[in-house]
C-alpha positions in Angstrom: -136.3 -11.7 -157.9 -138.0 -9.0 -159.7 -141.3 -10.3 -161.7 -145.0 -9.3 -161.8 -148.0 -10.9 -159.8 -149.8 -13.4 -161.9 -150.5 -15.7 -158.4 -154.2 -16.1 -158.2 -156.3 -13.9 -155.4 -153.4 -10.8 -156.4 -153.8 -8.5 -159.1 -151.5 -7.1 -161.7 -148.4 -4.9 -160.6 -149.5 -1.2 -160.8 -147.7 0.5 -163.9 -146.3 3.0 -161.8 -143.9 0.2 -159.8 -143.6 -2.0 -163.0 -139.5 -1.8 -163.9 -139.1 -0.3 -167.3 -136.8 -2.7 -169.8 -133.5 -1.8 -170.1 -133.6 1.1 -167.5 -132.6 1.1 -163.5 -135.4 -0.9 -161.3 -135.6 2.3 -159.2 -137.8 4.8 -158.8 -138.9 7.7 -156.6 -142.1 8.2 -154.4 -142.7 11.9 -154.0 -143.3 11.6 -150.2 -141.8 9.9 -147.0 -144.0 6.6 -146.4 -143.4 3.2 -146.2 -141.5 1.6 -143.1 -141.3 2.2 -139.5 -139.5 0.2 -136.6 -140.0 1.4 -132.9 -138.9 -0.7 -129.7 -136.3 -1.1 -127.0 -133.0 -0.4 -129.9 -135.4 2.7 -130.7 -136.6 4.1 -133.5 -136.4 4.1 -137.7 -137.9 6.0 -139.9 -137.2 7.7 -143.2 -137.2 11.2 -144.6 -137.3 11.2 -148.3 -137.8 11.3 -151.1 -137.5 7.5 -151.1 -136.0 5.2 -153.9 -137.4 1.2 -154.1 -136.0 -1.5 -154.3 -137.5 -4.9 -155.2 -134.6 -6.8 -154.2 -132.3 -6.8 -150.9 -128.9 -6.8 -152.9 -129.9 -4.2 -155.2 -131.0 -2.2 -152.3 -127.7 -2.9 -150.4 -125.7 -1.9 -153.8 -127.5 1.4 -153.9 -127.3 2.5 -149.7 -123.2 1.5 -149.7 -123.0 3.8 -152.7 -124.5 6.4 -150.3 -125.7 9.0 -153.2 -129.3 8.9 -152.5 -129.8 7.7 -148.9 -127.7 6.7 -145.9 -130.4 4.1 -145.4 -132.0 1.5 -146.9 -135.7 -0.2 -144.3 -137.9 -2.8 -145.5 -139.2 -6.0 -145.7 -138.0 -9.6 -147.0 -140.7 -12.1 -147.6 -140.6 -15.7 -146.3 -139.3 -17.1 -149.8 -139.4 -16.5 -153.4 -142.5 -17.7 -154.6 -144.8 -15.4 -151.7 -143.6 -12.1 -153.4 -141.1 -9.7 -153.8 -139.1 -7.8 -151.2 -140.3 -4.3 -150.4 -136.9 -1.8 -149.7 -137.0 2.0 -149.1 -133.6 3.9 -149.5 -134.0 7.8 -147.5 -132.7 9.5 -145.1 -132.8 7.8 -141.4 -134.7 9.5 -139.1 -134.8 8.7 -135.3 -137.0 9.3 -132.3 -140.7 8.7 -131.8 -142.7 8.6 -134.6 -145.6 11.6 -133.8 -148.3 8.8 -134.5 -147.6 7.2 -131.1 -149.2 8.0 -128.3 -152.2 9.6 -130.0 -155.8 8.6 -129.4 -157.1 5.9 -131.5 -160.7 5.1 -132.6 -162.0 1.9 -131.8 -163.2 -0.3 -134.8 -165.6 -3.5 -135.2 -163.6 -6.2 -136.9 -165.8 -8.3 -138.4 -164.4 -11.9 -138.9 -164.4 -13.7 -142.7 -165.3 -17.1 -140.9 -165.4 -19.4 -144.1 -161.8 -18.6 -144.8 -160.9 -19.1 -140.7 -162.4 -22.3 -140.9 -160.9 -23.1 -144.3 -157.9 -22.2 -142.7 -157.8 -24.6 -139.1 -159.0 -27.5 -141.7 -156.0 -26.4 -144.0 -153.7 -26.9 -140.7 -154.9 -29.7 -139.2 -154.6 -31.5 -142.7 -150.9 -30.2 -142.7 -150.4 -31.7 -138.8 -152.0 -34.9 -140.0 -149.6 -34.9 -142.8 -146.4 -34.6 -141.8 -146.5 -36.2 -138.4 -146.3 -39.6 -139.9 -143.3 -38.2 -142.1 -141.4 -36.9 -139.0 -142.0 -40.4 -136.8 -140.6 -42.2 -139.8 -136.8 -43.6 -139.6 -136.7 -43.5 -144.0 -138.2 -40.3 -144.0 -135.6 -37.0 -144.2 -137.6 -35.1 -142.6 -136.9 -33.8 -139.0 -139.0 -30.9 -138.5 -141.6 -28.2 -139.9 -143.2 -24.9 -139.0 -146.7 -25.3 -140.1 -149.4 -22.3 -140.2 -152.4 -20.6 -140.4 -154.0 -17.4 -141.4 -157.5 -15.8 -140.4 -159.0 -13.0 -141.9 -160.8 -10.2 -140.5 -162.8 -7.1 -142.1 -163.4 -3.8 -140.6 -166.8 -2.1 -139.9 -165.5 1.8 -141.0 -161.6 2.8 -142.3 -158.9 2.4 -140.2 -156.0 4.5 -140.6 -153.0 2.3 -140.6 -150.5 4.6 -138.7 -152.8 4.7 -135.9 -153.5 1.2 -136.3 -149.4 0.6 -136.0 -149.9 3.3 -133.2 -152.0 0.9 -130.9 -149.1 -1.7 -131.7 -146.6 0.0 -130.6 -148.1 1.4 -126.9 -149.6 -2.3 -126.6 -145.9 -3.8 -126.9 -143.3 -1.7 -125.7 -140.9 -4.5 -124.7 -140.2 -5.7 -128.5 -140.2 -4.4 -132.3 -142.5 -2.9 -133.9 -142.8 -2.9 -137.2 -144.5 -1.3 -140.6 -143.7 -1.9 -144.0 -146.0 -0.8 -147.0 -145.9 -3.3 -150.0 -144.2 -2.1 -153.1 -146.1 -4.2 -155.1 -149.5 -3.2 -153.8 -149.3 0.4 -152.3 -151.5 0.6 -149.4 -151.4 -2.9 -148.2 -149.4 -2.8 -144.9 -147.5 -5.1 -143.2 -147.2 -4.6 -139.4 -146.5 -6.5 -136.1 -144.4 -7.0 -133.0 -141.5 -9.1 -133.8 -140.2 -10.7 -130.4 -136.9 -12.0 -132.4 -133.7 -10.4 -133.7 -132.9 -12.2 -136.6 -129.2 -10.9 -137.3 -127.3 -7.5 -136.0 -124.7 -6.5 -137.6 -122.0 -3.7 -136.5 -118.7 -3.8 -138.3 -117.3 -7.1 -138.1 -119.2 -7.9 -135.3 -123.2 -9.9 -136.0 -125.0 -10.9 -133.2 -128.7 -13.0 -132.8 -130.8 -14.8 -131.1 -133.0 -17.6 -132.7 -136.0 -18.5 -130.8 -137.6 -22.3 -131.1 -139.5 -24.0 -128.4 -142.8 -22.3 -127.7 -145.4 -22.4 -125.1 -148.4 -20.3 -124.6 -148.4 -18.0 -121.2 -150.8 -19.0 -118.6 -152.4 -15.5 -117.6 -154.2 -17.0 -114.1 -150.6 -17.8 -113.0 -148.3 -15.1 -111.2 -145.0 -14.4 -113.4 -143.1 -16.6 -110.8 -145.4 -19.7 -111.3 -145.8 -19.4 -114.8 -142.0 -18.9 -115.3 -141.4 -22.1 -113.2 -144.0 -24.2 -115.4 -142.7 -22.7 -118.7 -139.0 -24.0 -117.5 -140.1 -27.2 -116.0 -142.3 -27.8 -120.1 -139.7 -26.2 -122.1 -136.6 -28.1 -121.3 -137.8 -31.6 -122.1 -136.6 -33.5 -125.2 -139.0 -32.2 -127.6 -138.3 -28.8 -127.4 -134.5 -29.0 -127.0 -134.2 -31.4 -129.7 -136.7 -28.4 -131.9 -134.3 -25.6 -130.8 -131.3 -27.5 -131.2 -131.9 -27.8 -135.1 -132.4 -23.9 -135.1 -129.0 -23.3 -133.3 -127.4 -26.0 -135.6 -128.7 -24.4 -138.7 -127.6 -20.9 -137.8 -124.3 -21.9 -136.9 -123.7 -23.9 -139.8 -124.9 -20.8 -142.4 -122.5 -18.2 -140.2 -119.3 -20.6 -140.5 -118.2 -19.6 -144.1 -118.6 -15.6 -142.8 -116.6 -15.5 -139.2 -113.4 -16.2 -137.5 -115.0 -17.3 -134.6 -118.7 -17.8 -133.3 -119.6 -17.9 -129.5 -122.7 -19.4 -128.2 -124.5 -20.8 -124.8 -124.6 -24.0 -124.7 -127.7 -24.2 -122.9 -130.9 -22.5 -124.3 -132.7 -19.5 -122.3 -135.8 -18.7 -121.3 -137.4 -16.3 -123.5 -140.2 -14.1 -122.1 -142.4 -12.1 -125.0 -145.8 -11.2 -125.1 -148.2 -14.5 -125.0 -145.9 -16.6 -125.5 -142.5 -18.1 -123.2 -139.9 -18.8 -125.8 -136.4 -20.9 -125.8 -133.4 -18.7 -127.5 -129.8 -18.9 -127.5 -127.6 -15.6 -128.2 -125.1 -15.9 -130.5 -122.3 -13.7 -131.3 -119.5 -14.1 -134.1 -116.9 -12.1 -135.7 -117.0 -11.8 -139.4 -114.1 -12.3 -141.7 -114.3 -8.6 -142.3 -116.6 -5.8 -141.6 -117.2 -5.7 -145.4 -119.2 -9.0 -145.6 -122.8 -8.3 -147.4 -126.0 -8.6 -145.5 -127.2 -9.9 -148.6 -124.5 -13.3 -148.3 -125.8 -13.5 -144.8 -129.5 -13.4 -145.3 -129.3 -15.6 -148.5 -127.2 -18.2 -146.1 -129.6 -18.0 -143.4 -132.8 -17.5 -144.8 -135.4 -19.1 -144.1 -134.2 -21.0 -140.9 -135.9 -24.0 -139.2 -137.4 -21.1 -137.0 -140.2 -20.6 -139.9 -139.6 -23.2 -142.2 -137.8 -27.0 -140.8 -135.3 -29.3 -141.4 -134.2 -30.1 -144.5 -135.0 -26.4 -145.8 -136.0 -28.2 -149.5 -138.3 -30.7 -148.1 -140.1 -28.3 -145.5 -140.5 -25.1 -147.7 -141.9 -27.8 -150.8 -144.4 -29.1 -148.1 -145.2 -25.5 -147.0 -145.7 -24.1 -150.2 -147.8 -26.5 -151.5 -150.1 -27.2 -148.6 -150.5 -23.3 -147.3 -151.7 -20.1 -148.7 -148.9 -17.9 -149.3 -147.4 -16.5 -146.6 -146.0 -13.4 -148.1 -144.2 -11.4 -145.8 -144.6 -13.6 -142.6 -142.1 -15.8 -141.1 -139.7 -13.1 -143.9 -137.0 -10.3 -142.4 -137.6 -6.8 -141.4 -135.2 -4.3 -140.7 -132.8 -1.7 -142.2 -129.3 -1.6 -143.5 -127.4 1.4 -143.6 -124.0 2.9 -145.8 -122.0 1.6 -143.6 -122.5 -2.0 -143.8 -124.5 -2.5 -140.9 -127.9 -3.6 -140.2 -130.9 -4.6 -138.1 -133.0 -7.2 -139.2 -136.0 -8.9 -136.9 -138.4 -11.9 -137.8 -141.9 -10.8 -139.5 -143.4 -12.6 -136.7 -146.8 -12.1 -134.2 -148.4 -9.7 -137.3 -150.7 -8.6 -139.8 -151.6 -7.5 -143.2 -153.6 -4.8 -143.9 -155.4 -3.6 -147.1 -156.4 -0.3 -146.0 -157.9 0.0 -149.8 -160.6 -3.0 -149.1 -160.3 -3.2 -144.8 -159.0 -6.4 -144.9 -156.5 -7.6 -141.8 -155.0 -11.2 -142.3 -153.4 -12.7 -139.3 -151.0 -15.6 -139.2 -149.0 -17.6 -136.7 -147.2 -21.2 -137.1 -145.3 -23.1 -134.7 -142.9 -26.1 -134.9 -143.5 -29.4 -135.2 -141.5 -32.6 -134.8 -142.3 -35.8 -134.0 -143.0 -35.7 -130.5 -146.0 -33.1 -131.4 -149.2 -33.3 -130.6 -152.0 -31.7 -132.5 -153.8 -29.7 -129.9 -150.8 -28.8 -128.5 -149.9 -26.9 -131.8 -153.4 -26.0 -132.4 -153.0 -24.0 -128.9 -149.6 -22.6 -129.9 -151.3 -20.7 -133.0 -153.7 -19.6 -131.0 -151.4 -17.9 -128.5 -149.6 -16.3 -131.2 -152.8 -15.4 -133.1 -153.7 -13.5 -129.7 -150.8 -11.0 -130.1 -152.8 -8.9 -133.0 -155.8 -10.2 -131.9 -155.6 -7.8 -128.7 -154.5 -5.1 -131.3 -157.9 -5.4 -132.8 -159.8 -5.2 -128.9 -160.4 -9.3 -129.5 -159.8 -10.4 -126.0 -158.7 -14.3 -125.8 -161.4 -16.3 -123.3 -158.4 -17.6 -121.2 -157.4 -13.8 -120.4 -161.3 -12.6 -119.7 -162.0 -15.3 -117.7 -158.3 -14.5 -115.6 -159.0 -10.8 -115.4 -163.0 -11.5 -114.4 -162.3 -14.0 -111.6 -159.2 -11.3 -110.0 -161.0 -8.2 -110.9 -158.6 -6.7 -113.0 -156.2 -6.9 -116.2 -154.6 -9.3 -117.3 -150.8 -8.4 -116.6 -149.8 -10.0 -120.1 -152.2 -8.0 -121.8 -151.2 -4.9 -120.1 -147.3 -4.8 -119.7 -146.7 -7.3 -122.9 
């Protein structure tokens, strides 16, 4: 979808990105910028100079031709109507981005507490909402992911590679990402995605959704915790959330593969803050040809961050939150060979380096065995992943790490 911003709260598209009439939707940036992913799979980035892309087929159309790039890295937002995608298509480069590992200067963050609390009321109006709808027999609905945003502003500039910087040494075990927005150049999208969203390599695609959530409990060793997150997690409620996820992801690879294979049973997931139930999946496509465009379009966006029916849940989302932009969307790279890396733009942030402004957001499930401040908690937890980025210690962990004497081990080796 390729239109300008007229959404209130965003200003017009910059003349520079607007697509000329009649002429190719391209164009080039004179210097390498715009996308970095660094975890355990290792590390993107690109070497330019870049060609955008405001839309993910259009992007794949242009990397399988293989005349300007051999790769093609950004960001897919959660639907239609919170933006436009933001694709970069260069020349992959690999290794450790030099940003890492340097020093980073220490901000105040400074938080925007009548949009917080505008926020929380926002949710638990949501909650409130659609719990009646879920406990209903005549009601279609089955599940949602509700969430909520809080906003904080920064005491001095921050530069947002170094800010990424602090992301990536704070969470080695998952993905870290960076995307600049094409429609707003110099607000950044960043975070540290703890789920693969779809792998693909030849005819082979491989994931592994993640539904079922419970905060960590930092005053527990990792063997009591892991026994009381598997003794909460696989109860009715949670299966019965997960199950729809596994369902729905199934259902949307069918058309595409020969043959899918899956556990039957869920695992458990451990990722910063948070214990998580997941379920790999592997299938074998119909041919190694099949467009990651098809597949995102066909899975995208999944009960993981919208619900069950897609319609009804992203009508109740859209209308009752603030727009979610790139959050709960896909981030990744696809390259001329067909194959690609996508991750959930999960446990992040957005940051207007131009005004200071970071915007965090984190939703969770709900179905009708929910219970408000159980979900109020789960945000929280989530919210605590960039939270830590921004030296905003959560009371649970300074309270942990006063009464032992040291760090939290979450907080340290997350």
């Amino acid at each position: 979808m390729n239109r300008g911003l007229t959404r209130a709260g965003r200003g017009p598209m910059p003349d520079h990105a607007r697509p000329r009439t009649g002429r190719s939707r391209r164009r080039l940036i004179a210097a390498p910028a715009g996308f970095l992913l660094h975890g355990p799979s290792g590390s993107v980035g690109l070497d330019g100079p870049l060609t955008s892309f405001r839309g993910l087929s259009e992007a794949e159309n242009a990397v399988r031709e293989g005349t300007h790039g051999n790769i093609v890295a950004g960001a897919v937002p959660f639907d239609q109507e919170s933006g436009t995608s933001s694709f970069y298509l260069g020349r992959r480069v690999t290794g450790r981005p030099a940003v890492l590992g340097r020093p980073t200067r220490r901000s105040q963050f400074v938080p925007d507490v009548i949009f917080n609390d505008t926020e929380i009321a926002g949710y638990i109006r949501m909650v409130d909402h659609v719990l009646p709808m879920l406990r209903s027999p005549n009601d279609v609905l089955e599940k949602i992911v509700a969430a909520r945003a809080e906003r904080f502003f920064t005491t001095e500039p921050v530069d947002p590679l170094q800010l990424y910087g602090r992301i990536v040494d704070m969470y080695p075990r998952v993905h870290s990402y960076l995307v600049e927005h094409l429609e707003t150049p110099g607000v950044y999208t960043m975070g540290a995605s703890p789920e693969l969203f779809v792998k693909k390599t030849g005819d082979i695609v491989t994931m592994t959704p993640l539904a079922g959530t419970i905060p960590r409990n930092p005053s527990l060793s990792t063997p009591e915790d892991t026994a009381r997150a598997h003794a909460e997690l696989f109860t009715d409620k949670y299966l019965v959330e997960h199950r729809h996820l596994v369902e729905f992801m199934l259902k949307g690879l069918a058309p595409f593969c020969t043959v899918v294979d899956h556990t039957h049973e869920p695992q458990l997931i451990d990722v910063p803050g948070v214990w998580h139930l997941g379920t790999p999946i592997r299938g074998r496509l119909t041919s190694p040809g099949v467009r990651v465009a098809d597949l995102v379009s066909a899975l995208h966006p999944s009960p993981a961050v919208c619900g069950v029916p897609q319609s009804a849940s992203l009508q109740l989302i859209t209308t009752n939150e603030s727009p979610r932009g790139y959050y709960g969307g896909l981030v990744g790279w696809l390259d001329s060979n067909g194959d690609c890396e996508l991750y959930m733009a999960l446990r992040g942030l957005d940051f207007d380096a131009r005004n200071g402004c970071l915007t965090l957001r984190a939703g969770g499930g709900i179905v009708k065995g929910s219970r408000m401040d159980v979900e109020f908690t789960e945000t929280t937890a989530k919210l605590a992943t960039m939270r830590r980025v921004l030296g905003i210690t959560p009371l649970l962990e300074a309270s942990a790490s006063s009464r032992s004497g040291r760090p939290v081990r979450e907080a340290a080796n997350a």
